[in-house]
N, C-alpha and C positions, 0 to 999 in steps of 0.2 A: 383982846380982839381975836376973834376966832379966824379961821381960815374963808368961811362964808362970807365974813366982810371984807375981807381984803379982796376975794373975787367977786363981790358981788352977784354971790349967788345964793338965792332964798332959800330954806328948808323945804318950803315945798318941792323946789326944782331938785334939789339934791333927792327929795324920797323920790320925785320921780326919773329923776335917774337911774338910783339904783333899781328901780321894778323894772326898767325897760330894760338893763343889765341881763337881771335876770330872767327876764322872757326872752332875753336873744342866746343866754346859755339853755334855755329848751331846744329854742330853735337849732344850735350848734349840735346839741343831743342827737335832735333827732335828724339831722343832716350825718352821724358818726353812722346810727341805724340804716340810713338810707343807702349808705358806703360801704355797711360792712364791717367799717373801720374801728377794731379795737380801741385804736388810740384814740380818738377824736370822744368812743364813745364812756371811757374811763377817763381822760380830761376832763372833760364836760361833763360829767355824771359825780366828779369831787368837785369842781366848781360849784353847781350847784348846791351840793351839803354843806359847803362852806360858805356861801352868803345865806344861809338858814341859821349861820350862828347867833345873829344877831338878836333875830327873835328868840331861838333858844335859851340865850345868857337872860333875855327880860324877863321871858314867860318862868323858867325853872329856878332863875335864882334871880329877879328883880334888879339886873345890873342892865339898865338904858344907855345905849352908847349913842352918841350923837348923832345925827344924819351924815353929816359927814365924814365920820370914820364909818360909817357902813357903807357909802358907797366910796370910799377909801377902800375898804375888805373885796365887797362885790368890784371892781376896777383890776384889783390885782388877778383874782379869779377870774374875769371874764378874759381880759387880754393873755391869760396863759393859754385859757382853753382856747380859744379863738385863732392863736398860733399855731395851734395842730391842726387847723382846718386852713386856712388860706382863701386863696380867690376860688370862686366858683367854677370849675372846669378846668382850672390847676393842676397840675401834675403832682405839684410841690407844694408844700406848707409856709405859713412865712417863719418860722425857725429854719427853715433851710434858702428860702428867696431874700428874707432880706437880712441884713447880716447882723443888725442892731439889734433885733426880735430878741432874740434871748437873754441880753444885756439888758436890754430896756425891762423885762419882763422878772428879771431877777433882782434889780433895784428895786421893781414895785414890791414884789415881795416878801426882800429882805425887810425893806421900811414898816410892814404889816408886822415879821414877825419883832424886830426891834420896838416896836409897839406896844405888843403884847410881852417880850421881857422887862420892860421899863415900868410896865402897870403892875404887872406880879411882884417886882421885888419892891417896886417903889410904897404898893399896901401891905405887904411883909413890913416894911422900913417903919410903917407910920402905924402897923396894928400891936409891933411890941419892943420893948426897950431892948431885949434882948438883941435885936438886930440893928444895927446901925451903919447906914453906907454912904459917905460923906458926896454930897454934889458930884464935885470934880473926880471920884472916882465912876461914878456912874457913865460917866461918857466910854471910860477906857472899857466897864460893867458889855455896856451896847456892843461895842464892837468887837470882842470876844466871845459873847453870845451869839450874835449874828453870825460872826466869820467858821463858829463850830458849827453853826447849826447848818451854815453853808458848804460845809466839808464833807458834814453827813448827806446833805441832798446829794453831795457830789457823785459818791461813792453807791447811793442806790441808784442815779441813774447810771453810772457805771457798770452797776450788776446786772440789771434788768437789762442792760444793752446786748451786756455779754452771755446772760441767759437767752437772751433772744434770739443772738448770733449760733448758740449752739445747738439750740431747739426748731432754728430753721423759721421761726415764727417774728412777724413784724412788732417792732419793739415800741411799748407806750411812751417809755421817755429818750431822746436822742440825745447820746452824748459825743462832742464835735474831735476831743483829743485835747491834751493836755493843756497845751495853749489857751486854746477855750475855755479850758476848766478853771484855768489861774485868770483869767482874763472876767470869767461870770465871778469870782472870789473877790474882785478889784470891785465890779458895780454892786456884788453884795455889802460889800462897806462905805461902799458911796449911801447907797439906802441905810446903811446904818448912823452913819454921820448925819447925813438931812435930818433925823428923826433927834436926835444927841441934841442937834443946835437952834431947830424951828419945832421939832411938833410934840414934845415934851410937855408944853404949855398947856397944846389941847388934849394931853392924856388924863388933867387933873380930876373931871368927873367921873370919869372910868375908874381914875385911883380910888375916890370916894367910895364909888358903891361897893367895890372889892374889899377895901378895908371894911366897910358894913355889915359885908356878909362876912367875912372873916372875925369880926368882932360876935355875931351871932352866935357862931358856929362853937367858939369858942365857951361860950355860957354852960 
């Protein structure tokens, strides 16, 4: 059973979700333009290259991901960018107003890219005998994956903060201080876990096409 039946929610709603996602990442664009706003307009200018993956992966290598992990994808995108914008006539962003925003916003993301490590090795796993990665290490696989790859985010918003601080210019990613930093570490593994124990299931067709084209590619 997919995620769409347990919520009750059709494919079509789901495709039109995600468009209306991504025409409210235009709209955030072009509210960054309207501001001025580096940040808002380099959030929102990767947001949108990144729910374009989807079509990409179909159109250039024939791997269809379900409605649902695309507006899975477009979701995490949209709610990062969206954070560097805030309320309208706001001083402040909600990465700085409300206190969850970046928590909430780093779980969505970790769970995408946990996603995406579970699909690559999982059609590595299944395209050659060569490789072989038992179940139950794969869970410990996820959450080592994630928590590096959340180490490395850590550390370029780090840089980019502290280049910003010395270049005198407003910084595109905000980093809060260490506490914060081990604190977004914590809900990057929460996203990694959720993904380890529920959404594994629905990575199976994505495994498929991958091993496909890895089987091709291979000839």
């Amino acid at each position: 059973m997919r995620v769409r039946d347990h919520l009750r929610i059709s494919t079509a709603t789901q495709q039109l979700l995600s468009r209306v996602l991504s025409l409210a990442l235009i709209g955030l664009f072009a509210v960054g333009v309207e501001r001025g706003n580096v940040g808002i307009i380099v959030n929102s200018g990767v947001a949108i290259l990144v729910t374009q993956l989807p079509a990409l992966l179909e159109r250039d290598y024939g791997i269809t991901l379900d409605p649902a992990l695309t507006l899975w994808i477009t979701s995490a995108a949209f709610f990062h960018a969206l954070g560097t914008v805030g309320l309208p006539g706001a001083e402040e962003n909600f990465y700085v107003t409300i206190w969850w925003w970046d928590h909430f916003t780093h779980a969505l993301s970790s769970s995408v890219v946990a996603a995406v490590g579970y699909t690559t090795v999982r059609a590595l796993d299944e395209h050659t005998d060569e490789i072989s990665i038992p179940s139950r290490f794969m869970f410990v696989f996820l959450l080592l994956f994630v928590m590096a790859f959340g180490v490395f985010w850590e550390v370029i918003e780090f840089s980019i903060t502290l280049a910003a601080s010395a270049t005198g210019n407003d910084t595109i990613l905000t980093q809060f201080g260490l506490s914060d930093t081990m604190l977004d570490l914590v809900f990057d593994a929460i996203g990694a876990i959720i993904v380890a124990i529920w959404g594994t299931a629905h990575l199976t067709g994505v495994v498929g096409h991958v091993e496909t084209l890895l089987d091709r590619q291979s000839q």
